[in-house]
C-alpha positions as CSV (number, residue, x, y, z in Angstrom):
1,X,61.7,83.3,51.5
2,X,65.0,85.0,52.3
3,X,68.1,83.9,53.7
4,X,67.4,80.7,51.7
5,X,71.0,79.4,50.6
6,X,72.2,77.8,53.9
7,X,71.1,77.1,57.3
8,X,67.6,77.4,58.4
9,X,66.4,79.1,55.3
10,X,67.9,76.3,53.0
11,X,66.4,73.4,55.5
12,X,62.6,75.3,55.0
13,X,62.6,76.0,51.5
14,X,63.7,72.4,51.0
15,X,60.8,71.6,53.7
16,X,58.2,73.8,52.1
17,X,58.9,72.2,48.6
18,X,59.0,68.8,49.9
19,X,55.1,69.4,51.0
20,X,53.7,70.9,47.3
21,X,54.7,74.5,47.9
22,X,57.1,76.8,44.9
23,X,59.3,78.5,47.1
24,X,61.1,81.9,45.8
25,X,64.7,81.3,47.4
26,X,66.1,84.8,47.9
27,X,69.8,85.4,49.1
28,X,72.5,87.5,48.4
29,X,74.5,85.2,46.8
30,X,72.4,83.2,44.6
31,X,71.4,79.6,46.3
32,X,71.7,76.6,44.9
33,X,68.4,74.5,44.6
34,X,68.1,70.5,44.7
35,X,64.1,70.6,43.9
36,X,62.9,71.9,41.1
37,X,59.6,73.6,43.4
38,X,62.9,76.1,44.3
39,X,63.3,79.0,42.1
40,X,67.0,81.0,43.2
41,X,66.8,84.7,43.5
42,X,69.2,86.7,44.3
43,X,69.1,90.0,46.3
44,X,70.1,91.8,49.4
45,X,67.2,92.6,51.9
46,X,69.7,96.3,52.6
47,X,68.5,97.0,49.3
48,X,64.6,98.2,48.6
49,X,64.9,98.3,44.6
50,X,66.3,95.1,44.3
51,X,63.8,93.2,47.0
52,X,60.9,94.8,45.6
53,X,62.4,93.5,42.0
54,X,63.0,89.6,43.5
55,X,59.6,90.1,45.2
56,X,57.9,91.1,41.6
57,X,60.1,88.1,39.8
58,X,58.5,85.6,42.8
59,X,55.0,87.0,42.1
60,X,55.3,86.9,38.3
61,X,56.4,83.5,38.8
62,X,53.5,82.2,40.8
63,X,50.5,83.1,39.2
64,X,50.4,87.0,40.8
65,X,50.2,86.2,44.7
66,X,52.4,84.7,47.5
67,X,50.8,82.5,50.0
68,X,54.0,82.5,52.3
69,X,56.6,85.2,53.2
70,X,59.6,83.8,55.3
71,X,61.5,86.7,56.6
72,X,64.7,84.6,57.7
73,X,67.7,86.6,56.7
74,X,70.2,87.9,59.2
75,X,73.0,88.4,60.4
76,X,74.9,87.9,63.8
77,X,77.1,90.2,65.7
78,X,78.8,89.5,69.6
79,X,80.2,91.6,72.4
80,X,78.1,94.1,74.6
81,X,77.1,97.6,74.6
82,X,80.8,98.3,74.2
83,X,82.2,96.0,71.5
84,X,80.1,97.4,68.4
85,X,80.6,100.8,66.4
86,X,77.7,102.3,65.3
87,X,78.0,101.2,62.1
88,X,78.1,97.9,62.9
89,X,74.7,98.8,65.2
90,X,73.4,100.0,61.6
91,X,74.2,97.6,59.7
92,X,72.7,94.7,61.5
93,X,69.5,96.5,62.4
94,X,69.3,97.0,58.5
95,X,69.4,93.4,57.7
96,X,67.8,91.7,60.5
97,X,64.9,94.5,61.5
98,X,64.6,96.8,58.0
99,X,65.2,93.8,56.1
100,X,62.2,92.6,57.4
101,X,60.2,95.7,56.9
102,X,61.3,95.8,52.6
103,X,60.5,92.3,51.9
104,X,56.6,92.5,53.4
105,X,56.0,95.7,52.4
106,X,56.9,94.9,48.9
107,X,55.3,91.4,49.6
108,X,51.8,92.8,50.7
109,X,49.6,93.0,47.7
110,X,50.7,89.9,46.3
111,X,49.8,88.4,50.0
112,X,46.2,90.5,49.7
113,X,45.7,89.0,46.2
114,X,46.6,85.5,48.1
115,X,44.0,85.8,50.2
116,X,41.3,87.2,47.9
117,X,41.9,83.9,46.1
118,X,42.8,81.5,49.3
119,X,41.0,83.0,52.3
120,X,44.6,83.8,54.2
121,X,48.1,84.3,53.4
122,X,51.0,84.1,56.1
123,X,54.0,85.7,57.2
124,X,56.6,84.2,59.2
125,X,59.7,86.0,60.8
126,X,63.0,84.8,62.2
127,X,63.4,85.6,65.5
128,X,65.4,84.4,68.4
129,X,65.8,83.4,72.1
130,X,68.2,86.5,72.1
131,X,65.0,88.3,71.7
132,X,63.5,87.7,75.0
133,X,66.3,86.0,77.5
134,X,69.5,88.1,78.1
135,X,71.9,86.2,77.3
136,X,75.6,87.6,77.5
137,X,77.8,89.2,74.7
138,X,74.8,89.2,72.2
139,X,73.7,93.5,73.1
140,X,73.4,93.8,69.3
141,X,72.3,90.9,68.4
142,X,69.4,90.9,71.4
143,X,68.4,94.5,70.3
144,X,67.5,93.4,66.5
145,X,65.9,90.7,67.4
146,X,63.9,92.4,70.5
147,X,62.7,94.6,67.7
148,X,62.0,91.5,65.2
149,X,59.5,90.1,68.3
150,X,58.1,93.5,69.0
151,X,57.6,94.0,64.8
152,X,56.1,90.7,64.6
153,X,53.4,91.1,67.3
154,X,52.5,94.8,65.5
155,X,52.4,93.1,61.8
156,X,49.9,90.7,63.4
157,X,47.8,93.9,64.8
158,X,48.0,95.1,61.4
159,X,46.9,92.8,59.1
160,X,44.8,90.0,61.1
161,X,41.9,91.6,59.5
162,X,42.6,91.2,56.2
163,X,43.5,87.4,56.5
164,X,46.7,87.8,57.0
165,X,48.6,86.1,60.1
166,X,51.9,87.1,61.5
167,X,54.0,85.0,63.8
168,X,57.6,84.4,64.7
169,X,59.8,82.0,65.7
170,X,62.1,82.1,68.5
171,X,65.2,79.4,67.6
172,X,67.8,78.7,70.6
173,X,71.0,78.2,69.5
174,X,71.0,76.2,66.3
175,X,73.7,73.6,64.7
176,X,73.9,76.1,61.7
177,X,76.6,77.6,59.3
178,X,77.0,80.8,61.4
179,X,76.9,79.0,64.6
180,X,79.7,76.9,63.2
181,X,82.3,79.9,62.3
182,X,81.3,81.2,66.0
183,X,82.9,77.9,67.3
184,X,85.6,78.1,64.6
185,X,87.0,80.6,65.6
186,X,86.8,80.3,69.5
187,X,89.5,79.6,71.1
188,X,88.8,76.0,72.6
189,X,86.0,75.1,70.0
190,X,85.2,72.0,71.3
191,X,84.9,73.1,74.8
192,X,82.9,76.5,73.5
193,X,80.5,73.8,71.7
194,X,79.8,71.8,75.1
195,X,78.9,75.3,76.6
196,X,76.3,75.8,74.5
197,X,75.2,72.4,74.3
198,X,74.7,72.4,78.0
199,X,73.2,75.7,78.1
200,X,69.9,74.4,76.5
201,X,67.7,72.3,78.8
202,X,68.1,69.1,75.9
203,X,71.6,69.3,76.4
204,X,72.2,69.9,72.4
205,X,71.9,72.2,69.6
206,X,68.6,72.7,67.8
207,X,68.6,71.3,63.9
208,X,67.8,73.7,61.0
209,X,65.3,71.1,60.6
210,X,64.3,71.2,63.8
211,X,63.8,75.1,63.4
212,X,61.6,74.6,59.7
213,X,59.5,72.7,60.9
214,X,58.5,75.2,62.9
215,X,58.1,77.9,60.3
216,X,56.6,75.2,58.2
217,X,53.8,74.8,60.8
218,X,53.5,78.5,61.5
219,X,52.8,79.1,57.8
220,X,50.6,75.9,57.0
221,X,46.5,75.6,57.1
222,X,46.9,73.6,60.6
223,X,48.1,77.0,62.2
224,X,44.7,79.1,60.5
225,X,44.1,80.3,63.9
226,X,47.5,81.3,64.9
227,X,48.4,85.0,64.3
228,X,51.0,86.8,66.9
229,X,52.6,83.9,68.1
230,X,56.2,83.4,68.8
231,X,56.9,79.8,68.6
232,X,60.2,78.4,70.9
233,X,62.2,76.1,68.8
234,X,64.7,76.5,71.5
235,X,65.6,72.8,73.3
236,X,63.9,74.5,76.2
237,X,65.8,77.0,76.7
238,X,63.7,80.1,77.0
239,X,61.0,78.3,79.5
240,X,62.6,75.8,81.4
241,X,64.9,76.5,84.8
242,X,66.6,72.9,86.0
243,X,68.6,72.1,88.5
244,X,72.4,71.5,88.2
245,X,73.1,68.2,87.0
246,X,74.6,66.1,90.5
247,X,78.1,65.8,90.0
């Protein structure tokens, strides 16, 4: 899985290993495992030689096949239409769409082999509420991950008849390393944080946990029928309209 050394992707290769799986941890900087199930690899999802050489390493390492690809690396941006160069446009569209595009096209014949000896293999993507529900100062953001829903649903078109399913999901805004330099470096943090608290219907943050278990179910047995699925791990927020509190 990538974007494994913090955050969501830390919380579900620890998840994944913690139920019998070997995970392939890939990041640009090289993450620091706590199970032994968690082999570190390090490379940058902008860069097709060296996915394709973590993706070989992974495949060596596990007996010639993946079962699982997690496609959770990314990268955030903020501000509208305005408020982003186009390299910046670029750049995140590399990491957060393309990146996605080199790690399961590189991943795709050990997934075949997976399910010539397994009967299905599973690919899970990192989307987001951005995705689907405009939310404001997030153009770039919204735009990747628009593409990372539209990508996902087309994979699953792909490949559901060779046995292998496709889904997403769709986090709200999650307690998360990133999430935390956002608040950092607002200028009230505190009062920022209650903002977004109280913009999801739970009236808190969604865990990284919260969010692998998701991806954990998405990519398990129990989900053999699910293929083009976005799954909401999003306190609500994407489905539900309430009231104002009464003040």
């Amino acid at each position: 899985m990538t974007g494994a050394a913090s955050g969501i992707g830390l919380a579900t290769a620890r998840l994944l290993a913690a139920r019998g799986a070997r995970v392939a941890a890939v990041d640009r900087v090289k993450p620091e495992p706590d199970s032994p199930d968690i082999v570190p690899l390090v490379a940058d999802v902008t860069d097709d030689a060296a996915v394709r050489a973590a993706v070989a390493e992974a495949g060596e390492r596990f007996g010639g096949r993946l079962d699982i690809v997690v496609n959770n690396a990314g990268i955030g941006a903020a501000g509208t239409v305005e408020d982003n160069d186009e390299d910046e446009w670029r750049h995140v569209l590399d990491v957060n769409v393309l990146g996605i595009v080199r790690v399961t096209r590189a991943a795709l014949p050990l997934l075949r082999q997976a399910v010539a000896e397994n009967g299905q293999a599973a690919v899970v993507n990192t989307c987001s509420v951005a995705g689907i529900a405009g939310l404001p100062q997030r153009a770039l953001y919204s735009a990747s991950k628009g593409a990372v829903y539209a990508l996902t649903l087309a994979m699953a078109a792909d490949h559901v008849r060779e046995g292998i399913r496709v889904n997403c999901v769709t986090p709200g805004t999650a307690d998360t390393p990133w999430v935390g330099r956002l608040l950092d470096a607002a200028p009230d943090p505190e009062a920022e944080r209650a903002a977004l608290n109280a913009r999801q219907p739970m009236g808190r943050l969604v865990s990284a946990d919260e969010v692998a278990a998701g991806i954990a179910y998405l990519a398990s047995p129990f989900a053999s029928a699910t293929t083009g699925t976005a799954l909401a791990v999003d306190a609500g927020m994407e489905g539900l309209r309430l009231r104002p509190r009464p003040s």
